[in-house]
C-alpha positions in Angstrom: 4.3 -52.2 -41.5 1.1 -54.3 -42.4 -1.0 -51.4 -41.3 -4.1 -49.9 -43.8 -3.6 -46.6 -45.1 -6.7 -45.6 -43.1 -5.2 -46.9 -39.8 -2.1 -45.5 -40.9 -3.6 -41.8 -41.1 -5.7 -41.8 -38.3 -2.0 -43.0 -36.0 -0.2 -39.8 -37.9 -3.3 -37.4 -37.8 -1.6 -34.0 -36.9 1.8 -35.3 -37.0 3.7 -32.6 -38.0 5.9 -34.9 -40.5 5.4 -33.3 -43.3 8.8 -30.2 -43.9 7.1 -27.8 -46.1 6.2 -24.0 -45.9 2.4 -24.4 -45.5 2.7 -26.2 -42.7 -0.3 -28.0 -41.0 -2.0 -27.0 -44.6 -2.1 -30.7 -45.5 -4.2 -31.8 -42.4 -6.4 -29.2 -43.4 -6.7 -30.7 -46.7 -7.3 -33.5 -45.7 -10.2 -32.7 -42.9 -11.7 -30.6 -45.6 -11.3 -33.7 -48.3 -12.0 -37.1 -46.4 -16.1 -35.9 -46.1 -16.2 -34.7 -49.8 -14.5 -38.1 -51.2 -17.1 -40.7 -48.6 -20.2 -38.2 -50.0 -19.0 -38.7 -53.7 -18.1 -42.3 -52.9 -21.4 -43.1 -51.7 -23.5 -41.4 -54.6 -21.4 -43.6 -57.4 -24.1 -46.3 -56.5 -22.9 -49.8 -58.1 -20.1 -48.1 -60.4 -16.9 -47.9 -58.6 -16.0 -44.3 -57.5 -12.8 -43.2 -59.4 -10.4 -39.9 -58.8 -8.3 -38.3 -61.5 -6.2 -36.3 -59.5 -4.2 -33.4 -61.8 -3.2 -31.3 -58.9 -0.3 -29.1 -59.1 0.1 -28.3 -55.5 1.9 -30.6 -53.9 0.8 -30.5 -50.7 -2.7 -30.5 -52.1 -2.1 -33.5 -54.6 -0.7 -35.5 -51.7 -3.6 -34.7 -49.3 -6.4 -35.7 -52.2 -4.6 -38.5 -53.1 -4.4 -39.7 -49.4 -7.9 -39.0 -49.3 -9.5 -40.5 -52.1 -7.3 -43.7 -51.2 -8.5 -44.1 -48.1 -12.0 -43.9 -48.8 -11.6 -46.6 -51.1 -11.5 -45.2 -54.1 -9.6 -46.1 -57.5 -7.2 -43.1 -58.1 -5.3 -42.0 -61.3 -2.6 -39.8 -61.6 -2.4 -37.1 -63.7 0.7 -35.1 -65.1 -1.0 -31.0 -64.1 1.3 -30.1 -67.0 -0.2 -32.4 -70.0 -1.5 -30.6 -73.0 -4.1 -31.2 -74.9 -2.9 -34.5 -77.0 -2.0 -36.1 -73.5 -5.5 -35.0 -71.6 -7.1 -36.9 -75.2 -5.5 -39.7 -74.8 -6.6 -39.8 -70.8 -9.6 -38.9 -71.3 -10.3 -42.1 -73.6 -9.3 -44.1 -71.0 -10.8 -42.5 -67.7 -13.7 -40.7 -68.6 -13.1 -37.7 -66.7 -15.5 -35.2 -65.4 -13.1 -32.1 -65.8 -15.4 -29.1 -65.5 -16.3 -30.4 -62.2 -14.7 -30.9 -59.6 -14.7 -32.7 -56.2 -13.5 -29.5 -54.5 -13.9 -26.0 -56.4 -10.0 -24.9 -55.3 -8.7 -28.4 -56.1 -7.7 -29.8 -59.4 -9.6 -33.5 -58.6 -12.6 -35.2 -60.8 -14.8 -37.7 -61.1 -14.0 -40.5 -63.5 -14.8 -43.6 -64.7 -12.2 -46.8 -64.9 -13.2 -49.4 -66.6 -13.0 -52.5 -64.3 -12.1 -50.4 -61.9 -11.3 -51.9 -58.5 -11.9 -50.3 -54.8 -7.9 -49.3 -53.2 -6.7 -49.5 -56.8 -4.0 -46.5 -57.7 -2.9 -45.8 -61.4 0.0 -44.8 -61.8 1.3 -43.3 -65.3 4.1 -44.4 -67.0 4.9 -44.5 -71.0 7.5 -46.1 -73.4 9.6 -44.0 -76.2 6.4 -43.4 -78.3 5.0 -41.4 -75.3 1.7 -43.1 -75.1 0.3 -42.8 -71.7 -0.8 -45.7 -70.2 -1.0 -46.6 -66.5 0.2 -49.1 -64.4 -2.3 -50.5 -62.2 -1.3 -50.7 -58.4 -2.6 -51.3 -54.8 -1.8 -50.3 -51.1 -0.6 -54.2 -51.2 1.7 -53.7 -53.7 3.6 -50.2 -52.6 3.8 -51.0 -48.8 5.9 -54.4 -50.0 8.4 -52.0 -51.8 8.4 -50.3 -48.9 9.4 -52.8 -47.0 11.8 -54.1 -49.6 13.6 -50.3 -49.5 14.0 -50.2 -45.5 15.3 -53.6 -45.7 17.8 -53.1 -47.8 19.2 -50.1 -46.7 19.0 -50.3 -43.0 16.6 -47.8 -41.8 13.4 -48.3 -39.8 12.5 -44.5 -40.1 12.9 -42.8 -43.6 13.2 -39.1 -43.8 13.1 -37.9 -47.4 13.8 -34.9 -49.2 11.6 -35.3 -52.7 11.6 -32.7 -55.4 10.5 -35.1 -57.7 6.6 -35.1 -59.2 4.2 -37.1 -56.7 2.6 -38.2 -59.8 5.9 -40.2 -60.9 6.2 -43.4 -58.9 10.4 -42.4 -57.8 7.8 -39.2 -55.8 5.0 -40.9 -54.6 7.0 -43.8 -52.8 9.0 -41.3 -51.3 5.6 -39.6 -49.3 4.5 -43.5 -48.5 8.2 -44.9 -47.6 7.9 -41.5 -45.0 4.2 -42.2 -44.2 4.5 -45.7 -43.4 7.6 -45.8 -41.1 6.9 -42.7 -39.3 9.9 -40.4 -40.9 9.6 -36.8 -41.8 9.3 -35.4 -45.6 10.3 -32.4 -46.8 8.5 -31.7 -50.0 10.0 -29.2 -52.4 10.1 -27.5 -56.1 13.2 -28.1 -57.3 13.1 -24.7 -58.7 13.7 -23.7 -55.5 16.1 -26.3 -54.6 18.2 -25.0 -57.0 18.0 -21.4 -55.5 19.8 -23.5 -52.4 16.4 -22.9 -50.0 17.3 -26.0 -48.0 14.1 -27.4 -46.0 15.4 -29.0 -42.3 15.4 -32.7 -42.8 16.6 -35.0 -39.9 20.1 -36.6 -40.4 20.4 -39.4 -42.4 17.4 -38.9 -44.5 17.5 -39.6 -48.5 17.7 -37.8 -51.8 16.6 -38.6 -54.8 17.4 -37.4 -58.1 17.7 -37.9 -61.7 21.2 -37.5 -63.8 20.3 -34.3 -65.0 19.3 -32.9 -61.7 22.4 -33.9 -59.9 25.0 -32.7 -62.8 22.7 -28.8 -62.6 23.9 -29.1 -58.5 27.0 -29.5 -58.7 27.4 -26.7 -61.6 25.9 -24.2 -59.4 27.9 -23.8 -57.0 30.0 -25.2 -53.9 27.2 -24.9 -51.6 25.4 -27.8 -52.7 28.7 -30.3 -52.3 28.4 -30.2 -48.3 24.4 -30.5 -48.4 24.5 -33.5 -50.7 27.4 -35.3 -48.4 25.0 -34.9 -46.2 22.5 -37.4 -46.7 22.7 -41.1 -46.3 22.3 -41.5 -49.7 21.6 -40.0 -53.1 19.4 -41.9 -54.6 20.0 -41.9 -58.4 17.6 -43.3 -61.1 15.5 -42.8 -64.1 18.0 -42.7 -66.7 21.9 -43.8 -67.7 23.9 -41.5 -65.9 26.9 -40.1 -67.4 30.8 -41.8 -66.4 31.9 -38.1 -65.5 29.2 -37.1 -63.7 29.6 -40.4 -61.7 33.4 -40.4 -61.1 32.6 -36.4 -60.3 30.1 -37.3 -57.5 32.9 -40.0 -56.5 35.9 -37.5 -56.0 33.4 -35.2 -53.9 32.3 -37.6 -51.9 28.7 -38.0 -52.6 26.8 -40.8 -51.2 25.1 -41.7 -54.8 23.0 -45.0 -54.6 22.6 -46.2 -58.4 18.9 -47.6 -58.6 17.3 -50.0 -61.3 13.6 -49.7 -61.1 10.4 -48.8 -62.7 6.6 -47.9 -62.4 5.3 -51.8 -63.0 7.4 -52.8 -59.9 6.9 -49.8 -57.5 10.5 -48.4 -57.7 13.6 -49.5 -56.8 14.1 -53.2 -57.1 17.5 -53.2 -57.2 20.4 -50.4 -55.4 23.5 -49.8 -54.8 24.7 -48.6 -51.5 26.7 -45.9 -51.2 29.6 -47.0 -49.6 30.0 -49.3 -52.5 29.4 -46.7 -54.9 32.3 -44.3 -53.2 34.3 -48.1 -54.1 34.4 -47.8 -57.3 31.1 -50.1 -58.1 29.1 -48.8 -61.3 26.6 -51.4 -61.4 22.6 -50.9 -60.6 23.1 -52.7 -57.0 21.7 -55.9 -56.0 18.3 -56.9 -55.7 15.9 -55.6 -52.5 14.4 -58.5 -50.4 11.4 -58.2 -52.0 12.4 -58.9 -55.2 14.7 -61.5 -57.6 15.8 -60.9 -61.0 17.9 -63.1 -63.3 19.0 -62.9 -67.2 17.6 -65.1 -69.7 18.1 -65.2 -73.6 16.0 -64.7 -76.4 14.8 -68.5 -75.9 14.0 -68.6 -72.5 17.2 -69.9 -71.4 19.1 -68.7 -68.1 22.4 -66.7 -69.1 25.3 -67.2 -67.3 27.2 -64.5 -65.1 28.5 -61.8 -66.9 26.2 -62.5 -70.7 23.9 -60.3 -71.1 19.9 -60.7 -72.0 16.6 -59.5 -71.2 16.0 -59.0 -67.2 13.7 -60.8 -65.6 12.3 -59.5 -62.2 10.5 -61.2 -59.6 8.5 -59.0 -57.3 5.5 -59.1 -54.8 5.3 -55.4 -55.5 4.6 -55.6 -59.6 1.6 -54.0 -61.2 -1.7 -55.7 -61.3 -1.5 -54.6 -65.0 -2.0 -51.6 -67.5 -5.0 -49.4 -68.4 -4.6 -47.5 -71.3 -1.6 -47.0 -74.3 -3.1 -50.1 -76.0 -0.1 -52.3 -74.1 -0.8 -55.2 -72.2 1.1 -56.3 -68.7 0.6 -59.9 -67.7 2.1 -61.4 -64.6 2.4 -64.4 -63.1 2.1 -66.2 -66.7 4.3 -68.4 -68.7 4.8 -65.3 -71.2 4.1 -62.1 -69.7 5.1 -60.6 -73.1 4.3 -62.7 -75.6 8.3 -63.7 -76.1 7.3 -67.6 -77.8 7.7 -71.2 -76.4 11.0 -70.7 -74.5 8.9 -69.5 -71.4 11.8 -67.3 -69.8 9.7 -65.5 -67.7 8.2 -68.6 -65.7 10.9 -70.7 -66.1 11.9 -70.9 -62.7 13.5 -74.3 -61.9 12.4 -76.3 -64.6 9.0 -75.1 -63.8 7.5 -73.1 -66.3 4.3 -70.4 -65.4 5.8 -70.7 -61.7 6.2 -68.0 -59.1 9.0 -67.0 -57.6 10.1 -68.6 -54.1 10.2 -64.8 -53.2 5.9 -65.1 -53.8 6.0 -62.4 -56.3 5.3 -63.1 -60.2 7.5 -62.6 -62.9 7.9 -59.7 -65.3 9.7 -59.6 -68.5 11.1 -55.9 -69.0 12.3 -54.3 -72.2 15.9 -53.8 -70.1 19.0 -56.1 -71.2 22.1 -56.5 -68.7 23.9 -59.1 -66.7 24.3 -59.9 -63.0 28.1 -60.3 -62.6 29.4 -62.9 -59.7 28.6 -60.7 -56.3 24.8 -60.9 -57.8 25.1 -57.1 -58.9 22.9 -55.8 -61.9 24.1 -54.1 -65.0 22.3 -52.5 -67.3 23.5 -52.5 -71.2 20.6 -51.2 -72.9 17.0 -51.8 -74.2 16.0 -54.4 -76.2 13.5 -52.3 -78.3 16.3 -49.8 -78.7 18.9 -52.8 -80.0 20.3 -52.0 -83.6 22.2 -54.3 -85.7 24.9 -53.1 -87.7 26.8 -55.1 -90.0 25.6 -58.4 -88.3 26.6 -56.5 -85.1 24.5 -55.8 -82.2 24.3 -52.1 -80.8 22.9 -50.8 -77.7 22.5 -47.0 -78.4 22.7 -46.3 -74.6 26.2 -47.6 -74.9 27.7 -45.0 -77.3 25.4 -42.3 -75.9 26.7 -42.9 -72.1 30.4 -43.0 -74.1 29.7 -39.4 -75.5 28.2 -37.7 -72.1 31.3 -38.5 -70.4 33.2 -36.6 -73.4 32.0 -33.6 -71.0 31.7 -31.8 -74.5 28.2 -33.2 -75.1 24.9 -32.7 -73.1 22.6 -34.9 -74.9 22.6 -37.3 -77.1 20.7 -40.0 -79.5 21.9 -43.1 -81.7 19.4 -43.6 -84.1 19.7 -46.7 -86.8 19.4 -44.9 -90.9 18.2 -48.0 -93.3 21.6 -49.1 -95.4 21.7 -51.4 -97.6 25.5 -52.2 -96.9 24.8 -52.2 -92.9 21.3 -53.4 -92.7 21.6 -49.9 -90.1 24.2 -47.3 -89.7 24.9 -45.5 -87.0 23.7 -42.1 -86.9 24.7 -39.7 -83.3 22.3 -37.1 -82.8 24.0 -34.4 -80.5 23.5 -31.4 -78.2 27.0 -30.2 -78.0 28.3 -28.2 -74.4 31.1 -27.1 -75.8 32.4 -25.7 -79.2 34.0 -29.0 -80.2 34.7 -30.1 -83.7 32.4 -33.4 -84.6 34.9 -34.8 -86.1 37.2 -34.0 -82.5 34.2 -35.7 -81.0 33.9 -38.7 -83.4 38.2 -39.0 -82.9 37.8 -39.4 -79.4 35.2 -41.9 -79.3 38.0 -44.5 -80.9 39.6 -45.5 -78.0 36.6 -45.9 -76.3 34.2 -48.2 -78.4 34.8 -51.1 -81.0 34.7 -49.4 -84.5 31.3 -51.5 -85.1 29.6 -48.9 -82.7 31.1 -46.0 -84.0 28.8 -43.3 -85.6 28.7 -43.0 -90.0 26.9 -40.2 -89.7 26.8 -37.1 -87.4 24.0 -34.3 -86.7 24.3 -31.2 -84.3 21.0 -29.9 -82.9 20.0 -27.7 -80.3 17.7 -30.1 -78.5 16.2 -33.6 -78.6 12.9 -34.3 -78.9 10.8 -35.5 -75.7 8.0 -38.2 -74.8 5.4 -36.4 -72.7 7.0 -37.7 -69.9 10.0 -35.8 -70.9 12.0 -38.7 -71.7 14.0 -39.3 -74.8 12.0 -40.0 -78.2 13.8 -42.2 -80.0 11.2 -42.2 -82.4 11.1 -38.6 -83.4 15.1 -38.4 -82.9 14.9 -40.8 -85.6 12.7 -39.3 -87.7 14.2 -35.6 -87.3 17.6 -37.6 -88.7 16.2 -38.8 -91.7 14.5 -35.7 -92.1 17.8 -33.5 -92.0 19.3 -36.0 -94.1 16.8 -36.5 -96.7 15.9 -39.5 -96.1 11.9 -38.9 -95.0 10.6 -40.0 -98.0 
């Protein structure tokens, strides 16, 4: 698989591998793109010639993508559906030309990166405050997790079925993991997804899916049960998913493959197969070849199996670093963030700053679990997220995951109100499904969780507010609490 991405393209050119209703529409693009991109390219001068690529074609945001890439070319991707306050907040930190563009029809601009480096590919990503910032990779960096994947899961030809954004990483490796093994793609809105238009994809291709998107498949309708069996695996990620939803998939024999992953590693660095999730397993799945991760305490010091701490990954296909969102990514050091003298991110063997024997560097993440004695991963919660109760520590994730599998609740938050008696109480923000009682709700929660982690306080909404990236805020979810309560002041 060591091949360029330009060697790679010209051995595909006119492969029909791409499952979509356009086509040959994204050779097209591409013939019509690959001239434009050199011309711009070679007019930048000394500056390095940057994309921003804010596409919402798929087809077409893949082809300019390719493009641009190829040409060697710094590209950044770009949410098309970012308002105003996000395309500020870009704009600071690319410089974008956005009334004009490379291609009239096309939504692709000049920019400028600072320090920008030819190959380079930006890829966004965001904490709970929603501030956009972009994790800085190469064609190095993704073809290793593409490796890693086919490695791990037995395949040397992918086929994959994505309906997920090509400007979120869990989309984009999809198109390379098919591009670089010579497997077919079918690329799809899941809008239409949902209205059960299945696209032909060979047999034992791959799924992947968020929580939310799985649950709204199998509430449709029965249709969708025999097309998800059919896959090798359903590759599940980007947030907790729910105990019922799980043990649902389970009964119904779904081939759900648990991931742990991110946009600073490329994806998936650790999975579970699917036989061993139609086992019983819960956990995130071991670690792919390409990567290593172990647990480590607030001081640097290994955990054993089965004590939790903050994660620690390994990987030859981690980020260069971050542009933008004022945070700062640093691998391969003693600290990569900044966590004091105990070193726990270098401290491999006694040696401290090392790398990995695996050749990657290592990463602290925000991510607390524990790898149990078969060397699986589970995840707990966030450290940034941890609250302390009554000297107690509380992952929020926890009790949340506890109150999706009520099935009466389809979101949730567990925010931490300021108490003078607790240091924090509990407060559970919920979306409720069904027309339960809260206090039916709280009662069931008891035989579930230690009374510690038990919610004081109790708020029904009708939605939770969203990062840009339409994750959870925890932030605002906090805020809207103490606002309801009275307590913004």
């Amino acid at each position: 698989m060591g091949q360029t991405l330009t060697a790679l393209l010209q051995a595909r050119w006119g492969d029909d591998w791409l499952i979509d209703p356009s086509g040959q529409r994204l050779w097209w693009c591409l013939e019509k793109l690959i001239p434009v991109v050199a011309e711009y390219r070679e007019g930048c001068g000394s500056h390095s010639p940057s994309v921003l690529i804010a596409e919402p074609d798929p087809v077409q945001f893949l082809a300019t993508c390719l493009a641009a890439w190829s040409e060697g070319c710094t590209v950044v991707l770009a949410n098309p559906r970012w308002g105003r306050g996000e395309r500020q907040q870009l704009q600071a930190v690319v410089d974008s030309a956005w009334g004009n563009p490379l291609v009239p029809s096309m939504a692709a601009y000049p920019c400028r990166v600072p320090e920008g480096q030819p190959g380079q590919i930006l890829i966004p990503t965001g904490g709970s405050s929603g501030q956009i910032k972009f994790a800085v990779h190469s064609w190095e960096t993704l073809s290793v997790a593409v490796e890693g994947f086919c490695a791990h899961v037995g395949v040397e030809h992918v086929h994959a079925y994505c309906v997920l954004p090509l400007f979120h990483v869990s989309g984009l490796m999809q198109a390379l993991r098919v591009l670089v093994t010579g497997g077919q793609l079918a690329l799809q809105p899941y809008g239409d997804l949902k209205r059960a238009e299945f696209l032909p994809l060979p047999p034992g291709g791959f799924l992947s899916l968020v929580p939310t998107q799985l649950q709204d498949l199998l509430a449709l309708n029965g249709e969708f049960v025999p097309w998800l069996r059919s896959f090798r695996a359903v590759l599940l990620g980007g947030a907790p998913a729910g105990k019922s939803l799980l043990d649902q998939a389970q009964a119904l024999g779904i081939p759900v493959a648990l991931t742990y992953g991110m946009t600073e590693a490329a994806a998936q660095v650790a999975t579970l197969l699917p036989e061993e999730f139609l086992a019983g397993n819960r956990s995130s799945g071991r670690p792919l070849p390409h990567a290593s991760i172990r647990v480590f305490n607030d001081q640097g010091q290994a955990q054993p199996l089965g004590q939790p701490g903050r994660v620690v990954i390994w990987a030859k296909s981690l980020a260069q670093g971050y542009l933008g969102g004022g945070g700062e990514m640093v691998v391969g050091s003693a600290h990569p963030t900044g966590m004091g003298d105990g070193g726990c991110a270098g401290d491999v063997d006694g040696v401290v700053g090392s790398a990995h024997p695996t050749g990657g560097e290592a990463f602290v993440t925000d991510d607390v679990g524990y790898l149990d004695a078969g060397g699986y991963l589970h995840i707990v919660g966030r450290s940034s997220t941890k609250l302390i109760t009554g000297g107690e520590n509380v992952f929020p994730e926890e009790i949340e995951a506890a109150l999706l599998a009520t099935g009466a609740v389809g979101e949730a938050c567990v925010v931490g109100l300021g108490c003078d008696r607790w240091g924090q109480q509990l407060c559970a923000l919920v979306v409720m499904d069904d027309a339960m009682p809260l206090h039916d709700l709280a009662e069931r929660l008891r035989s579930q969780l230690a009374p510690y982690k038990l919610p004081k306080q109790w708020i029904l909404v009708s939605d939770l507010p969203k990062t840009a990236q339409g994750k959870l805020s925890r932030p605002q979810s906090l805020a809207l609490a103490q606002r309801i309560l009275g307590m913004d002041f």
